[in-house]
C-alpha positions as CSV (number, residue, x, y, z in Angstrom):
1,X,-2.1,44.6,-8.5
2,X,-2.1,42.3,-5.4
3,X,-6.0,42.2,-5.0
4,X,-5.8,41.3,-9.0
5,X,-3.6,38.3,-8.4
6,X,-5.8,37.8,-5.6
7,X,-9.2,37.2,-7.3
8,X,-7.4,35.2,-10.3
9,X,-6.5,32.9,-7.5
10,X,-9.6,32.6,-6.6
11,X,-11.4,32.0,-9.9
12,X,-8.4,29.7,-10.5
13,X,-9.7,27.5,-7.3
14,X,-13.4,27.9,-7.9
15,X,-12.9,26.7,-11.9
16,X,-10.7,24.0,-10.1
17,X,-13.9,23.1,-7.8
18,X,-16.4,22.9,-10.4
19,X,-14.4,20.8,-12.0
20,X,-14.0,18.8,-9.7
21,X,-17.7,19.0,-9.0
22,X,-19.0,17.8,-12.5
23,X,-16.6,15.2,-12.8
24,X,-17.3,13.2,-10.0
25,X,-20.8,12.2,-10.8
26,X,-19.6,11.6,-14.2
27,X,-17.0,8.7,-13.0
28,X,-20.3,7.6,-10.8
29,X,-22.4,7.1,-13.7
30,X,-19.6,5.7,-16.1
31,X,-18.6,2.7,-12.5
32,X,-22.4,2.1,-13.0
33,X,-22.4,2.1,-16.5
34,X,-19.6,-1.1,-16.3
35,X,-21.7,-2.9,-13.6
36,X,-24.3,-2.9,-16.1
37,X,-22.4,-4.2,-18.5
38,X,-20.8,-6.7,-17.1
39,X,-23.9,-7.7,-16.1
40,X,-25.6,-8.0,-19.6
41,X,-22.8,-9.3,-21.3
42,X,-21.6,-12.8,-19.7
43,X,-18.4,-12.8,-21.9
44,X,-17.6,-9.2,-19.2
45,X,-18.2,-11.3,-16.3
46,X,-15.6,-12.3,-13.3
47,X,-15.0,-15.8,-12.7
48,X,-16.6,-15.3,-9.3
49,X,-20.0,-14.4,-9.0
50,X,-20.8,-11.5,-6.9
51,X,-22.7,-13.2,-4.6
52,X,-19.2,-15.2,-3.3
53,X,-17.4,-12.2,-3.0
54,X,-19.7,-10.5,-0.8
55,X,-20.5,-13.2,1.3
56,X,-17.1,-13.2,2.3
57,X,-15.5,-11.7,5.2
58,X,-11.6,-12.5,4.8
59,X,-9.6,-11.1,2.2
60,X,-6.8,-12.6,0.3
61,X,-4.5,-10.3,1.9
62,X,-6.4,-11.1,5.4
63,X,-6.0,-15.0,4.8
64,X,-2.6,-14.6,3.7
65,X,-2.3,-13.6,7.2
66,X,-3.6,-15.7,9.1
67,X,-1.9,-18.7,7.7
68,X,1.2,-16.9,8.1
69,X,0.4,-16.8,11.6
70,X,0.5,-20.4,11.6
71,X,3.2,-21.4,9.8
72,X,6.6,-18.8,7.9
73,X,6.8,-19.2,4.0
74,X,6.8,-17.5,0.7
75,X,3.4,-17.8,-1.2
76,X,3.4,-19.3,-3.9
77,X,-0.6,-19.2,-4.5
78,X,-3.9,-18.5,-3.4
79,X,-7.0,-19.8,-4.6
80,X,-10.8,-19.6,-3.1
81,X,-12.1,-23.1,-3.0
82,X,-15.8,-24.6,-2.1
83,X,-18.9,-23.2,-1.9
84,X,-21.4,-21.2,0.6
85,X,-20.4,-22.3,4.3
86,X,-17.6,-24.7,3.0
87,X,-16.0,-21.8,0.9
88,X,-11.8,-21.7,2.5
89,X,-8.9,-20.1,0.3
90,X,-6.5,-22.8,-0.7
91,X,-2.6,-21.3,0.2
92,X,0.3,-22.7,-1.5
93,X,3.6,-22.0,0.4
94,X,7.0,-22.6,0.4
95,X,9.8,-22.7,3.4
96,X,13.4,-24.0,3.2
97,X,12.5,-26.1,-0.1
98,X,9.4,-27.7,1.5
99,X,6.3,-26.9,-0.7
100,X,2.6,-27.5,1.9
101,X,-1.1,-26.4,1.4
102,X,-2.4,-24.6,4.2
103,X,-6.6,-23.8,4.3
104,X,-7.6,-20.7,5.7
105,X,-11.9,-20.7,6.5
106,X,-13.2,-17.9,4.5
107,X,-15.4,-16.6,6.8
108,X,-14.6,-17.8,10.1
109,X,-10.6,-17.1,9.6
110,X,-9.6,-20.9,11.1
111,X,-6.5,-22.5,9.4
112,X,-6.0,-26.3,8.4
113,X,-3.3,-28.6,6.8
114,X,-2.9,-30.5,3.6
115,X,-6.2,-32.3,3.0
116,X,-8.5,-31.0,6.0
């Protein structure tokens, strides 16, 4: 009885693992299958192009960051702003009623004021 429960535990974690197994490359091709899309079909398309995205080395969450480093305040908005070298994420904040723009360098991480 035990060694019967014992092999339809097994077959219960090996059905589990294949599975597993066949569904994995299925989600693979169906990512790929939506890059493709997106890529044929402009109405599917971010409003970034790739090309900006990977280019970057800061994150939202990593700007965020680094212009709360320089000055406290709830975030009202981010935006990325400019293009190639110039590219800087725009970061509306808020402290004690006082609304600023800070400008956090999308690459190299350095922050600005206001109109910089």
């Amino acid at each position: 009885m035990i060694l019967r429960q014992a092999a339809i535990k097994r077959i219960g974690l090996l059905f589990f693992a294949l599975c597993i197994g066949l569904s994995l490359p299925m989600l693979a091709q169906a990512q790929s299958s939506q890059e493709l899309q997106s890529q044929l079909d402009p109405s599917r398309r971010s409003a970034k192009p790739r090309t900006q995205t990977r280019e970057l080395i800061l994150s939202e969450r990593q700007a965020v960051a680094q212009a709360r480093a320089k000055a406290s305040g709830n975030v009202l908005r981010i935006n990325l702003v400019g293009e190639g070298a110039k590219q800087r994420y725009q970061i509306r904040m808020e402290h004690d009623g006082n609304v600023f723009t800070l400008y956090v360098h999308a690459r190299t991480g350095e922050v600005t004021q206001g109109g910089q």
